[in-house]
N, C-alpha and C positions, 0 to 999 in steps of 0.2 A: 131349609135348603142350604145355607150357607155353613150351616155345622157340620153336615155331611158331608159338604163337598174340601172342609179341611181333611178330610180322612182317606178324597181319592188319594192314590199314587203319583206324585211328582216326577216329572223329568231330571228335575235337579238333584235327586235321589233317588239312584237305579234298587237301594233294600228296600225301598217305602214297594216296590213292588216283589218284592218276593212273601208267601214262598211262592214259586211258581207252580204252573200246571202237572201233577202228573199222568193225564192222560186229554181224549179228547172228553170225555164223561166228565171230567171235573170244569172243563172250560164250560159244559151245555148249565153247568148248576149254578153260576155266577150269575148273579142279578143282572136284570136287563141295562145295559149303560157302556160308560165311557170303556171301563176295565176289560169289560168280555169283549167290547167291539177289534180292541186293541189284540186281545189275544186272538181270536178269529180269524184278524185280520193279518196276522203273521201265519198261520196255519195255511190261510189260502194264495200267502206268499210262497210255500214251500210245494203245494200240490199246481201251482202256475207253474212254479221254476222246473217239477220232472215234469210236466205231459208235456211244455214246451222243449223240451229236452229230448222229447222224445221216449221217454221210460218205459213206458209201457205201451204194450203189441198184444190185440185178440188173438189168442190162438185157442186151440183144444189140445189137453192137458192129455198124453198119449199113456197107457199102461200102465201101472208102476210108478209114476210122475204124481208128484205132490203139491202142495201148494205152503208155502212158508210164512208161518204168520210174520206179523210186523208190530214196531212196536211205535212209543211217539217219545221224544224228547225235548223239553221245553227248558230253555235255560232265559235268563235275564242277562244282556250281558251289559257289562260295565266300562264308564271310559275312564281315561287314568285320572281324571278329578272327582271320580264317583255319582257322576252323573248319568241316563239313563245312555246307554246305547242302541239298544235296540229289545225287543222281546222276537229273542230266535227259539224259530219249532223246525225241529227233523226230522222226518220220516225215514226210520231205519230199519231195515232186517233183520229179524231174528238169526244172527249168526252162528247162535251156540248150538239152536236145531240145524242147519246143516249140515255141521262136521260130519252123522255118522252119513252122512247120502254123498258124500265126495270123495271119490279115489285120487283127482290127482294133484301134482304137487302145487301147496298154496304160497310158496315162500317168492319173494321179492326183494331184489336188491333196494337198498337204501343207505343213505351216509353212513359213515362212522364217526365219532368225535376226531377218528387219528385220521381221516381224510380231510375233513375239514379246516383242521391243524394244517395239513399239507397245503391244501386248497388254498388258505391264507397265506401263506408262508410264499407260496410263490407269486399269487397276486401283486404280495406286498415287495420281493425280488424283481418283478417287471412293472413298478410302479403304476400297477393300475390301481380305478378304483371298482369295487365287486359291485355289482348290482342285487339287486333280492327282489321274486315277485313271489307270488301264493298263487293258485289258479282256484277263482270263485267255481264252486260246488262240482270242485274236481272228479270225481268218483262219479257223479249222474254224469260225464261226457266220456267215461268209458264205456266201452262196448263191451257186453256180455260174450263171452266164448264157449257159451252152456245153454242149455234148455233151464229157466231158474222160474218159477211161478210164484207171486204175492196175492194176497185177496186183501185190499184197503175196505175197510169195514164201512156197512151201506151208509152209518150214520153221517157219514163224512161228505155221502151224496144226497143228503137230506141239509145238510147244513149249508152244501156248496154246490148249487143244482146245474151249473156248468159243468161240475165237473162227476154230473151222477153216474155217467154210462161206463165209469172207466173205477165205479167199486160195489162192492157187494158181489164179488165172482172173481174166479183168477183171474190174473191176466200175467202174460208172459212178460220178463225184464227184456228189451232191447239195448239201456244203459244200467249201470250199475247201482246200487243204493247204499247207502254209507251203512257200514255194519257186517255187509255181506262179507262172508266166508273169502271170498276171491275178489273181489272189489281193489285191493292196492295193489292185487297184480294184473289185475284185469286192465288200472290205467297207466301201470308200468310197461305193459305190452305196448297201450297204446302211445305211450310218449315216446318209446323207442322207438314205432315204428313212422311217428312223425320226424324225430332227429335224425333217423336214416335218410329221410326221403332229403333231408337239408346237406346230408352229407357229412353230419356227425359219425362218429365213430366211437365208440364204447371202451373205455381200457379194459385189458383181460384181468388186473389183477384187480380194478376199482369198477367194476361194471357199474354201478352209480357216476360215473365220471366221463363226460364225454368232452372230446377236442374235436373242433372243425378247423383243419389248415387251411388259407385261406395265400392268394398269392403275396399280401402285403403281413401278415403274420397270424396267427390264429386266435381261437377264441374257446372257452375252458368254461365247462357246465356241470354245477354238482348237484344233484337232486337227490332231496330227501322226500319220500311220498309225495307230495303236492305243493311242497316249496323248493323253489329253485335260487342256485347263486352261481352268479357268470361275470364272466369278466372277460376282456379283448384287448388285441394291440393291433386288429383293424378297425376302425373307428367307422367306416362305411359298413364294412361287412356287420358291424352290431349293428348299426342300425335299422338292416336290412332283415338280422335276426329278432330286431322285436318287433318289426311292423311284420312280420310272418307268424309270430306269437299270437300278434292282437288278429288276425284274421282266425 
């Protein structure tokens, strides 16, 4: 027992665990134990994170209406002393089959290098200092603006019996799933239309750039798909703007 058990995988070496998984089939063929439990156990981290999300909606799949496979992606990831961070699983969209079922336009604003040159530059002209967040599984808190159907394969509800009723059958996207065809403009809609409601405002020639005037001076938002950088010379009104964030 103890000769084997120098061969699990360590924490303190995030490649003692690679290669990683490529699918869910290859996780069910892993010897009963510590390794598979660990990989499972991030899998049924990722199928918590969408039905609590709200992902998916029963519905009946109308005419003509398809259902879009999906695929899994399993990464190890790494922290900067190379030690174990985490074993992350995705559940992602076959993006590349949608193209030909979508008429309309998928394009969305996002930085440019020369705006964030800007961005900074004037930051650093009104001596603030910039903040940066990321939004955790950004794309699942989008709202679909489409009829979009997935079928999560039954095995996944053999393996995970909470969450059996919701695979081996379409089921309609409610939120969005990383991969999808319209997904980064699906949570560009939606970010704009939460900064509107705040009383942001959109530049016309940097629409990734938003300013909120505010009566004691304003505050300056640059969003790249799901990471943001902002900065203020009202010191209230920011703080008003992240505790509106975190809700």
């Amino acid at each position: 027992m103890e000769a084997h058990s120098t061969l699990l995988p360590s924490s303190t070496d995030a490649k003692s665990w690679e290669p990683a998984p490529k699918s869910i089939r290859d996780i069910t063929k892993l010897p009963e134990g510590f390794v598979k439990n660990e990989w499972l156990n991030s899998v049924r981290k990722e199928l918590k994170t969408m039905v609590d999300s709200g992902t998916f909606v029963f519905d009946e799949m109308k005419e003509g209406e398809t259902s879009t496979p999906k695929m899994e992606i399993f990464k190890v990831k790494m922290k900067s002393d190379g030690s174990l961070n985490k074993l992350k699983t995705r559940l992602v969209l076959r993006g590349d089959l949608q193209n030909g079922q979508l008429l309309e336009n998928k394009w969305s604003p996002t930085a440019s290098f020369g705006s964030l040159k800007m961005f900074m530059v004037h930051a650093g002209h009104l001596k603030c200092r910039v903040k940066q967040l990321d939004f955790i599984g950004a794309f699942l808190q989008a709202n679909t603006r489409s009829r979009i159907f997935v079928t999560i394969p039954a095995i996944f509800g053999i393996l995970f019996l909470e969450y059996k009723k919701y695979c081996g059958q379409a089921v309609r996207l409610a939120k969005s799933m990383y991969e999808m065809t319209l997904s980064g403009k699906y949570w560009y809609l939606d970010l704009l239309d939460f900064l509107l409601s705040l009383q942001f405002k959109p530049s016309k020639n940097v629409p990734c750039l938003f300013v909120l005037v505010t009566t004691k001076g304003k505050i300056y938002l640059l969003n790249y798909v799901d990471d943001i950088l902002y900065f203020g010379t009202d010191q209230a009104k920011m703080e008003w703007f992240q505790n509106s964030l975190k809700q």
